[in-house]
N, C-alpha and C positions, 0 to 999 in steps of 0.2 A: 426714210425717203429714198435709199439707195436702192432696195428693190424697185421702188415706180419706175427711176431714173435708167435701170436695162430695163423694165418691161416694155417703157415707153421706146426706148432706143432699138427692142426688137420689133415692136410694131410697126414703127415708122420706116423699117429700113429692110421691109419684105423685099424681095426682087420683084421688080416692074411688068415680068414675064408669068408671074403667078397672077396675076390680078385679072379678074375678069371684069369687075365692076368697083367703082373708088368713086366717092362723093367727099366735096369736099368743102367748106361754108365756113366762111368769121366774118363776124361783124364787130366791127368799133361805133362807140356810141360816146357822146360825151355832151357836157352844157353847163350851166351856171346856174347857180340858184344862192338864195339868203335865207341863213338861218334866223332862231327869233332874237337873238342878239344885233341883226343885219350885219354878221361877217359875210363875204363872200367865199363861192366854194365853186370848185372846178373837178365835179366828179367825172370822170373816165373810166369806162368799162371794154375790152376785147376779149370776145370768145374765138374758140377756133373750135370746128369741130369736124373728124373724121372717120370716114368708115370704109371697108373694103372690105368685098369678098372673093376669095380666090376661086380657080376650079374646079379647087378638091369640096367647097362649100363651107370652108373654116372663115368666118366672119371676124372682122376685125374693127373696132367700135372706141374710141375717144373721144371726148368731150372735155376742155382744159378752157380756165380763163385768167385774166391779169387786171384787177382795178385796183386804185387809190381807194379804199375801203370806205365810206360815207362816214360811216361812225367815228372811225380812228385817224382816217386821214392818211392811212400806209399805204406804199403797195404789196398787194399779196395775190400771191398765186394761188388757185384752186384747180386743185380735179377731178373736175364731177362724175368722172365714168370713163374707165380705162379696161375693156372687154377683151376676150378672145373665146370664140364660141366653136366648140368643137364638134360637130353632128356625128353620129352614127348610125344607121338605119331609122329605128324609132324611137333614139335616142340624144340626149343633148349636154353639153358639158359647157358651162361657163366661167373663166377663170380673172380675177382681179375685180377692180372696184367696180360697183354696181349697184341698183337702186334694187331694193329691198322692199317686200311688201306678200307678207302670207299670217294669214290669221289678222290681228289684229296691228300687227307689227308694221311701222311703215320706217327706213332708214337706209343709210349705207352699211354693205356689207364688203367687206374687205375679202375675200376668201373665193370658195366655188357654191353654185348654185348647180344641181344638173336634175334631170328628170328624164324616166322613162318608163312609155306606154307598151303595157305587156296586150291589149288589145284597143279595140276605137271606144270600148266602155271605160277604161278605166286604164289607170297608169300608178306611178309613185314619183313624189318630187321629195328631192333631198338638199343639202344646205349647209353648211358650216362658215365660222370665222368671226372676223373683229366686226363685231359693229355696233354702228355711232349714229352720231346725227349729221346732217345734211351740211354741216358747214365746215366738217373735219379737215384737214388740209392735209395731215398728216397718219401715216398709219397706226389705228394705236387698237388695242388686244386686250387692254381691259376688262373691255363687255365682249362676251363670245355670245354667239350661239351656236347650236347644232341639235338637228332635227330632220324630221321627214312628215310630209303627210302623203296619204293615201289614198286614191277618188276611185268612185264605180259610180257608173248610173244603172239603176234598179227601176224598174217599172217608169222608164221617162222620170226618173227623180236623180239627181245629182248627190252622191253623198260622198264624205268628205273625215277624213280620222289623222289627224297626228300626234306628233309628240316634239315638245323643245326640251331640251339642256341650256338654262342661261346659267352661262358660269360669268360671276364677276370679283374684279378682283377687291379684297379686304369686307366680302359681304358674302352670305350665304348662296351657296347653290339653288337655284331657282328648277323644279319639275312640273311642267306644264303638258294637260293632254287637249287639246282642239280637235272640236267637228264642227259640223254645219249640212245643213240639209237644203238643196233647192230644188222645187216643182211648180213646173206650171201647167194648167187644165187650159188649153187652148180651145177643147172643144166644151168646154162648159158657158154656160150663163154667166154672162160679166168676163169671162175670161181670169181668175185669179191667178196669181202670182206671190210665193211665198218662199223668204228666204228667211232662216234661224241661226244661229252662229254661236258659240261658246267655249270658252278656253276656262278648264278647269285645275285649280293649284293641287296636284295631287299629295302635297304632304299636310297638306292643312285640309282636303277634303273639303274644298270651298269653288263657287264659281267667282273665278276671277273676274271676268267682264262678261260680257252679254250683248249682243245685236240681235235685230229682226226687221223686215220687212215687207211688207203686203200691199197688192197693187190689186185694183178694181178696175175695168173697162164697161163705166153705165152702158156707154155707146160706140161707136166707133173712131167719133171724136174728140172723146174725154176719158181725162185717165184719174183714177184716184187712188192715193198713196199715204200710208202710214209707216213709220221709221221709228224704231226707238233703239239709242244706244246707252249701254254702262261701260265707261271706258276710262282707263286710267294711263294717262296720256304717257306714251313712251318708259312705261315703269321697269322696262327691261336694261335700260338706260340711263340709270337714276341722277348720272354727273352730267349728263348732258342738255342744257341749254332747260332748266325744271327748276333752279331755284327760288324764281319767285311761286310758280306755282304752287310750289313744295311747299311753299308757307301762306298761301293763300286757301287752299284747299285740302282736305284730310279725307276726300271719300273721292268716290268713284264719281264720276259728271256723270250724269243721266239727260238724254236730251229724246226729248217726243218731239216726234213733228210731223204735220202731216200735208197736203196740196192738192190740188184739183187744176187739172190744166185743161183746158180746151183748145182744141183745134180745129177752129170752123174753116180753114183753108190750107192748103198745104204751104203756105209762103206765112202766113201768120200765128204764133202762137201765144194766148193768155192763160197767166198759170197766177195765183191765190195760194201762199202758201202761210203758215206759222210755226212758231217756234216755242220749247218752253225745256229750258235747263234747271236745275237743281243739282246743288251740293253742300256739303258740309265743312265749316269754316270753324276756325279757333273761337269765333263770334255765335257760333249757331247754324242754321239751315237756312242757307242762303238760295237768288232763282233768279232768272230773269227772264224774258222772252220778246218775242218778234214777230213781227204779222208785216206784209208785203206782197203788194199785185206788182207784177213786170206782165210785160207784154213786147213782144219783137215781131218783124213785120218784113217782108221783103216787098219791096212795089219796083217794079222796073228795073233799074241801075238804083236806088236808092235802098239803103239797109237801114229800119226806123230802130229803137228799143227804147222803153220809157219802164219807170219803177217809181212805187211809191209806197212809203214805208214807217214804222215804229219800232223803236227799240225800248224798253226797259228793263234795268238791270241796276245792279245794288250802287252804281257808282251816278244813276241820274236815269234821266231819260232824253230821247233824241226824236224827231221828227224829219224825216228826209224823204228828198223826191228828186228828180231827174232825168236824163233821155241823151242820147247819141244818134248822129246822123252820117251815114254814110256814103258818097255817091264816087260813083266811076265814070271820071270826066274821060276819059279814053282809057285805051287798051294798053297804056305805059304809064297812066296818071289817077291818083282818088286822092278824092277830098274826106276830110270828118272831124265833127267837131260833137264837144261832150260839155254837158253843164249838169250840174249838181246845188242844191242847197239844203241846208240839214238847219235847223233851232235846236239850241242843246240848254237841256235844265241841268247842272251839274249837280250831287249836293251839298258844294260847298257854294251855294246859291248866285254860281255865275251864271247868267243867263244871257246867250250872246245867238246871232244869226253865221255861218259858214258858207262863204261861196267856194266856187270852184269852177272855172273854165277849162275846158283844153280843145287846142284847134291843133290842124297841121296838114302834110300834103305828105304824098307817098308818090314817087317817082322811080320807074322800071327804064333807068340810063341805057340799060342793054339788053340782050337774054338774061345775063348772069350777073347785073351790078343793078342795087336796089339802094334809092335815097331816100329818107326821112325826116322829114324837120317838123318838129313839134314844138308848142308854145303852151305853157299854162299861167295862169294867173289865178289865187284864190286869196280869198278876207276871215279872217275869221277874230276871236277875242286877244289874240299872241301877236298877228300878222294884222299891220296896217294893212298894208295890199305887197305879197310877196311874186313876185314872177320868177317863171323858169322856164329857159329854152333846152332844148335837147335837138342833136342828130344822128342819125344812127345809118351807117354804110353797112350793105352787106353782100359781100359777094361768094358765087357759088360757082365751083368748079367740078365736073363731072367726069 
């Protein structure tokens, strides 16, 4: 934690005379609520978040927060993103903590990220260091990566070549090679759109995971789409935040899904979608899936969205529906309010109704100071009728 503690201390304490642009925003937020036991609880949360960029174009990027943690009831500190970005021509360097996400990989990376474009076709992005999951507090090097990928576009196609090193510690060396291929025929029939994706275990000669996705345009105001992923969640990470899964699941999640959305207006859109996962469990081949129409709507000052929906899956099945409303009483003030209820079949044959309310108001005190008070109440088979209020202050300095 000692390196955070100068990195942070040279961030914050650039001279005032480099700065050309500094943004600056924290919000506190806090309220009350009862657990199902009816203890009460007084959760508080404060982020602070800041960014600068000087003359030279060296960006400088923090993101830190402080709550009494829900679960444990402590206070701890988090820092979610501690940057310095360092540009050069067509080039870019980013150093310290930073949200992560190439290939299939989504995490914090402790380390540098940089990349650079040898033409407007094609470039090389590069990558090393510790990394973990999103709720790390602490720097830890365990789980590394390092790697690079490689893009060109070819005939209007996007393509896509890397390679990782996951080294982890007390477990084998991990050799991973990733591509993916994107094209769209803009001037064709229907307009398609098609993305492939695959990360291959080069010592084992096997496809580790797999994506794809494909879009259709019937019309000009309907879109149709198929997705299907093979993904094995965070397996570059095996200690981090996986042990139930770990013992829940023994293969890859596969999930199909596809939607049709229509947009007969530019303020209104209805989208139809479904779902259907599969995996393998200690018990056998397990699945579940999902089907749900939403539809959102802009009329005037009011912002509509209503859903309705099914779940099943190996633990029961669920029935839900709901909608939100939102209107802007003035140019400093809105209102909105959200309800929800769901019938749930457990199978361990509870069979109960769940409400859910939430109302509140949003108040612009200043240019730069925003009020929020929030109210919820919900029922369900746990909760006679639980409430909670919340308010959240936020102010921004430029």
């Amino acid at each position: 934690m000692l390196f955070f503690r100068l990195f942070l201390f040279f961030l914050l304490f650039l001279p005032v005379q480099l700065q050309a642009y500094a943004h600056l925003e924290s919000t506190f937020s806090g309220g009350y609520y009862r657990d199902s036991d009816k203890d009460p609880h007084w959760p508080s949360y404060f982020y602070w978040n800041f960014n600068q960029t000087n003359r030279a174009g060296v960006e400088t990027s923090i993101h830190m927060g402080v709550n009494n943690d829900v679960v444990f009831e402590t206070w701890r500190f988090f820092l979610y993103h501690a940057t310095v970005t360092l540009p050069y021509k067509t080039s870019q360097m980013i150093l310290g903590r930073q949200f992560f996400s190439e290939g299939f990989e989504v995490g914090m990376l402790d380390g540098v990220q940089a990349h650079y474009d040898w033409s407007s076709q094609g470039g090389i992005w590069m990558a090393g260091g510790g990394l973990h999951n999103l709720e790390k507090t602490n720097m830890d090097f365990n789980t590394q990566l390092y790697g690079f990928t490689a893009h060109e576009k070819f005939l209007s196609a996007l393509f896509k070549l890397g390679y990782f090193l996951n080294v982890r510690d007390k477990n084998k060396d991990l050799h991973f090679v990733h591509s993916s291929m994107m094209k769209e025929w803009d001037q064709w029939f229907l307009k398609p759109w098609v993305l492939m994706k695959g990360q291959f275990n080069v010592e084992e000669n096997s496809l580790e995971q797999a994506s794809s996705e494909f879009r259709l345009h019937p019309t000009q105001k309907t879109i149709f789409s198929f997705d299907f992923l093979s993904q094995k969640r965070n397996h570059l990470v095996p200690n981090d935040g996986d042990f139930l899964y770990g013992i829940l699941i023994s293969s890859s999640q596969k999930t199909f899904h596809t939607s049709l959305t229509w947009l007969p207006l530019t303020t209104l859109q209805i989208e139809l979608g479904g779902w259907y996962m599969k995996y393998d469990s200690s018990k056998g081949e397990e699945s579940s899936n999902r089907i749900q129409l939403s539809t959102s709507w802009q009329i005037n000052l009011y912002d509509l969205n209503f859903f309705l929906g099914r779940v099943h899956s190996y633990g029961g099945k669920v029935w839900h529906g709901g909608g939100g409303v939102k209107k802007a009483l003035s140019e400093w003030a809105d209102f909105r309010v959200e309800a929800n209820v769901a019938y749930i079949e457990k199978i361990n044959s509870i069979k109960t109704w769940a409400y859910h309310v939430r109302s509140g108001l949003t108040f612009k005190l200043a240019t730069k100071f925003v009020l929020s008070a929030l109210l919820e109440v919900e029922r369900n088979h746990r909760f006679e009728v639980d409430s909670r209020g919340m308010i959240y202050v936020s102010h921004y300095l430029y």
